[in-house]
C-alpha positions in Angstrom: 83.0 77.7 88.3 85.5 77.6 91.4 85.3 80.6 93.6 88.3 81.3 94.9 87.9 83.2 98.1 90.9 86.0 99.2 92.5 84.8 102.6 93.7 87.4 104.2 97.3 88.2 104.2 99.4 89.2 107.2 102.9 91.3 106.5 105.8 90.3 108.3 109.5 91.1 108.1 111.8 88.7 108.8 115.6 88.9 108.9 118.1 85.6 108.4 121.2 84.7 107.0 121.9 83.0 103.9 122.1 79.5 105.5 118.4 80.2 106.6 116.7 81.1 103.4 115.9 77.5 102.4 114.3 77.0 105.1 112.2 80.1 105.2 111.3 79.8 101.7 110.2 76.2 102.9 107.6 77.3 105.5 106.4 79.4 103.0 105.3 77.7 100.3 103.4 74.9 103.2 101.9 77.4 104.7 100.9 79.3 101.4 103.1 82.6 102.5 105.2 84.6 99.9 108.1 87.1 100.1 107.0 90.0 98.8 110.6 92.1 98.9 113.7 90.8 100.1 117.0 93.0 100.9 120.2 90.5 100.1 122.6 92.6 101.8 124.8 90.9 104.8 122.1 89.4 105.9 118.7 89.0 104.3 115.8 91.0 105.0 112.5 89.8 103.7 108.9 91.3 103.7 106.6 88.2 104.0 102.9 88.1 103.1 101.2 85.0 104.9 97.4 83.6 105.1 96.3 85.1 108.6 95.1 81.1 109.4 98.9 80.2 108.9 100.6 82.7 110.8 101.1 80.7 114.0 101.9 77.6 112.0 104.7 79.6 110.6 106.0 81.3 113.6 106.0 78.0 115.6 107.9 75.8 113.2 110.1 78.9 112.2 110.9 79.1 116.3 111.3 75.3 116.1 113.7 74.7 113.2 116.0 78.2 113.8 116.0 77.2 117.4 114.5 80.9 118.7 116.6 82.3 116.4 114.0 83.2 113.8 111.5 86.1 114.9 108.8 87.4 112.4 107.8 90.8 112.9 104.1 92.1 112.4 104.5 95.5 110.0 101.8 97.6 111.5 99.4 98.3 108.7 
């Protein structure tokens, strides 16, 4: 039987616009993240969850591909 073993998650906010989501919901499924909320209002707010290994994966190509426009934000636990 596989054991699966729990990585542990990291929770991030994150805010784009519309134009952005693809490519947010992109990063997250390579780097094995999820949105656990998102807020569609003007723009769109998400709550991430992301593998702790991933995170700077994430935040560097997210830095790359927005230009510095994309920030995550640790949500202090």
């Amino acid at each position: 039987l596989a054991v699966s073993h729990k990585i542990p998650q990291a929770e991030y906010t994150l805010q784009c616009d519309y134009a952005q989501l693809a490519l947010v919901e992109n990063l997250l499924q390579q780097t094995e993240g999820r949105i656990v909320q998102g807020e569609y209002g003007a723009s769109v707010m998400l709550h991430l969850a992301l593998p702790v290994t991933g995170v700077e994966a994430f935040g560097d190509k997210l830095r790359d591909l927005s230009r510095g426009n994309l920030q995550l934000t640790p949500i202090s636990q």
